[in-house]
Each structure stands twice: as C-alpha cells, then as structure tokens.
N, C-alpha and C positions, 0 to 999 in steps of 0.2 A: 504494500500500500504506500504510495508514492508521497499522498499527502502526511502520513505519519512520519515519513522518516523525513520529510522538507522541515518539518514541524520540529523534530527533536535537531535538526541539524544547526538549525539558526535558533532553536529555544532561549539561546545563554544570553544570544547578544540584544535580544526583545524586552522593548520598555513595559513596565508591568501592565498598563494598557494592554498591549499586544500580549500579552503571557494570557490575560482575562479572556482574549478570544482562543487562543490555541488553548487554553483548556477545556475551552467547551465545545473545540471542534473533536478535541479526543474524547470527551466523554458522550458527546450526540453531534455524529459526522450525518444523521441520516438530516438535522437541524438544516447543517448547512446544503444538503444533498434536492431536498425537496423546496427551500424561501429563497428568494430574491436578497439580495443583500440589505437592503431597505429594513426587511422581514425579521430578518434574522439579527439583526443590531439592535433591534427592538427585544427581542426576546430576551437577549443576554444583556439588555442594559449597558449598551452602548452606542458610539455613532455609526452611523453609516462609514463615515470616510476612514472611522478607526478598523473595522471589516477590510474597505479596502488596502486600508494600510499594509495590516498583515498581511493579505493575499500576496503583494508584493513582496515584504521582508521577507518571506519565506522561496521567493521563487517562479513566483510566476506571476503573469501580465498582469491579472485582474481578477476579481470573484469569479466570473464565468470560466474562466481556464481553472480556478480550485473546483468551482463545484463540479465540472466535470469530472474532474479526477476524483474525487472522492465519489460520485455516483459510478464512474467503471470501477472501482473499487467493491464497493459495495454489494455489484450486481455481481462481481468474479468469487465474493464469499460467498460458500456452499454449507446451508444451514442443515443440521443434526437431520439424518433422517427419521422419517416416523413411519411405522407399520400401521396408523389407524389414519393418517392424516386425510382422506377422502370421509371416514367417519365422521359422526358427531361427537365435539369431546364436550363432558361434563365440566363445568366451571373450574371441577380443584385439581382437573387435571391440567387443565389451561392452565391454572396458576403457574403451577410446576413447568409447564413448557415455555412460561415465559423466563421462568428463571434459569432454566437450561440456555435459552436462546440470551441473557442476559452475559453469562456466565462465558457462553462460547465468543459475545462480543469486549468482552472486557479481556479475555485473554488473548487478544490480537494488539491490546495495549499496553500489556505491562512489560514493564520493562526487565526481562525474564536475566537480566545478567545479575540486575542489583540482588535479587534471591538469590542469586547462586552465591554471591558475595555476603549475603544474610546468612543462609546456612552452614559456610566456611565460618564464621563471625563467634555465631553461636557453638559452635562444635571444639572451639580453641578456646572459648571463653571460661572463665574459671570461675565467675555465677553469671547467673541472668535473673533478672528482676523485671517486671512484666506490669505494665501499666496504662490504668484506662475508665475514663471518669464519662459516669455518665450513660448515655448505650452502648459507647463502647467499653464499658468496664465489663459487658457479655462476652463481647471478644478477648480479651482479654483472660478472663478467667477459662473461657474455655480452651484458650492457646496453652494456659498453663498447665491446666486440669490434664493434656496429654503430652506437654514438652518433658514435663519434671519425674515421666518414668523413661524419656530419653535421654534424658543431663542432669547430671548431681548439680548442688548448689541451684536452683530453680525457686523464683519467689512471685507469690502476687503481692503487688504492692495495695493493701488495705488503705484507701483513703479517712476511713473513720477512724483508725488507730495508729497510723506509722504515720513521722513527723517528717521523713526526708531518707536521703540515704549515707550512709555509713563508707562503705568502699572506696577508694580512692585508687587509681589508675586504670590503663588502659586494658588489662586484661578482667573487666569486670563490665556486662555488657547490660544496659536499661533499654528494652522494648515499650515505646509508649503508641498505644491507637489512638488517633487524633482524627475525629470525623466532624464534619458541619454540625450542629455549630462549634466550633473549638474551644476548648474548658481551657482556662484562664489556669487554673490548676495544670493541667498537665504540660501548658507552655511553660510554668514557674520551674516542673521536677525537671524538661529538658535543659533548662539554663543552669537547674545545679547541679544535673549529671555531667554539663558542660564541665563548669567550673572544678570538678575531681575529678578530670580528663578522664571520665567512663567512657566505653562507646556508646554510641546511640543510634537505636536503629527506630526511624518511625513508619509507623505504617498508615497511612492516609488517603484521603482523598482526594489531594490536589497540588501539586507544586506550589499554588500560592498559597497552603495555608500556612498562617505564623509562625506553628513549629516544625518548619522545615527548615529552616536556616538552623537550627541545633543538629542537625542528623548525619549523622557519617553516612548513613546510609538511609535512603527515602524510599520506600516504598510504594507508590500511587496506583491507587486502585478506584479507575474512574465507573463512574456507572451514571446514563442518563440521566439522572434526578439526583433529588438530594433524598429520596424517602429510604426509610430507613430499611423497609420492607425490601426494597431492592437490594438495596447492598450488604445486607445481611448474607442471602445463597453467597454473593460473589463476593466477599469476604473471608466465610468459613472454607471454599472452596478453595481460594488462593493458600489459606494458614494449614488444609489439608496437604499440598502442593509443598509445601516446606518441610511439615515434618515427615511427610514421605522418604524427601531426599535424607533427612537429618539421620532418621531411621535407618537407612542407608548407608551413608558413609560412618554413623558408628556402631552396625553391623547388629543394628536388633531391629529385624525386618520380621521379627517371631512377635512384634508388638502391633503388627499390621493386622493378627488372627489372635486376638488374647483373650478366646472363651475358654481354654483350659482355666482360665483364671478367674472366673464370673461365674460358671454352672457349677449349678452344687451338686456331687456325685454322690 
C-alpha cells in the first residue's frame, strides 16, 4: 500500500497539522477513499488546504492522485473469506465479523518491526511493570494476567495502592496503554519511568498522543473510531501476537495449551 508507506516515509518531517491528517488517513483510508477533500477536512477537523497540504508533503500532486491510490489499494485487499457469506447472518455474528474485518485492517498498519523490538525488550528485561488507567487498565491486566507465567519479575501497577516506581535503570522495562482519552496519570508514570532511565514501551492509539514522546518504543494501534468496543478485538489481538512470539523465543510454547493445568482430574 503505497499511500502507507508515502505516509510513514515523510511522517518525521510533518508539522503536527499534517501528522493530525496522516493519522486518520491510517486509521480510516476508506474516509479518504470514498469524500472529496472538502469532505473529509470537515470530518477530521481540519482545513481543506491543510488535506491538500499533506497530499503533497507526502508525495504526490494533489488529493485526487492520494485518493486514488489508496482506493487501488483498498480494492487489491482481499477480505477473510466466509462459508455463509451468501447467507443471512444473525446480528452477533455480524458483530464478530466486523471485528474480524477490523482486526484484518488494522494489521496492514502496524508497524510489525516495533513488536518484534517489544518482544526482544521484554524477554532481556529483568522486571516489567505493566500499566493502565482507566479502560485500558482491562488491557493491561489482562496483558499481565498471561505475560507473568512467561517472565519472572512481572507486575501490574495498582493505581489505588502503589505510589510510583522503585527500579532505577535501563534493564527494568514499564509497559503503559494509553488510549483516547489519555489519563493524565499515566503520562505522569511515563515521565518518571523516564527520569530512572526504565524502558518504556507504550502501547496506543496514535502517534500524536502525549505519551508518546516518553516511549522507547511506541506501539500504534489505529482503529476507525475512537469506541472502545472497536479497539478492544484489535487490541487483545495485537497483545495475543506478542506473547505468542514471547512464548517462543523463551521456549514455553507448552503455555499456548495449558489445560493440563485448569481440568480437574
């Protein structure tokens, strides 16, 4: 996808204007794919001529040369197949099939090396502390609920009872989820993981959220909307995706099938 990778190639050098529209061209390309530029600058609260702007900083003539490309685009992705899709589906299978087709478009965006640099991160780390205030304190706990039978030293950071963190260097690694809207709190724990040179790894939704500038390592995990209900599948799915690998490189891949250890005999 040609307009993805025009997008990540000039990302760095784009005034934060310009980053507000290439964020929302990677999390709803269909946005820019189906409106007028007029349309579309309206939707994302912005101007017209700032639309045009970008189209250019990134590489081409004008909107109409973007949205073509991202509509060939588009049309070249070949979505999940289905055995009933001539059927009639019931509502809560829809559901599910949106979250599938969610899940298959959000992993054309992620930026699949910073994981692999995440799972190296964590697997050398000597603790990880694990944080997340809010909806995302669900993720969060549940990241941890299965990391900490893959890695000693493994904590969730309890908002209601822990004051901060303790550890001080760089072999000592703070996971914090940061989703829309961004807790004030969890920008606070990445400026003093900063400050006792922890790593930091965040996992969020947007290049421009505020604690991105703390992250050794950023994570972005765009999904059309802000609801929550969306980014939940594509979430748990990405934090699957990790510790699969994690699982993997440190060689307890027996924790992918661990009903010997759940049924009672």
């Amino acid at each position: 996808m040609a307009y993805l990778e025009n997008t990540q190639k000039h990302y760095h050098q784009l005034t934060n204007g310009l980053k507000k529209v290439a964020e929302s061209l990677r999390a709803n390309p269909v946005l820019f794919a189906t409106h007028p530029a007029k349309k579309t600058a309206e939707i994302i609260d912005v101007s017209e001529t700032m639309v045009i702007r970008f189209c250019k900083a990134i590489g081409y003539a004008g909107y109409g040369e973007l949205q073509k490309d991202v509509q060939q685009s588009l049309l070249s992705l070949k979505p999940p197949k289905r055995n009933n899709e001539h059927n009639q589906v019931n509502s809560f299978e829809r559901i599910m099939q949106l979250d599938e087709e969610n899940i298959h478009h959000a992993s054309h965006n992620i930026d699949w090396k910073v994981a692999e640099q995440i799972v190296d991160c964590l697997v050398r780390s000597s603790s990880t502390s694990i944080v997340g205030y809010y909806h995302s304190f669900s993720y969060a706990h549940w990241f941890y609920f299965l990391l900490h039978h893959l890695l000693d030293n493994t904590s969730l950071y309890r908002p209601e009872t822990d004051i901060g963190f303790t550890n001080k260097g760089s072999d000592h690694t703070v996971i914090i989820f940061s989703y829309y809207r961004y807790a004030l709190e969890g920008i606070r724990l990445a400026k003093e993981a900063k400050e006792k040179g922890n790593k930091i790894i965040i996992i969020t939704d947007s290049k421009l959220s505020p604690i991105a500038e703390y992250g050794d390592y950023v994570l972005t995990i765009h999904s059309a909307k802000k609801s929550i209900l969306e980014k939940g599948p594509i979430t748990f799915s990405v934090l699957n995706a990790l510790l699969l690998h994690i699982a993997q490189k440190t060689g307890k891949m027996d924790f992918v099938n661990p009903a010997n250890t759940y049924y009672i005999k």
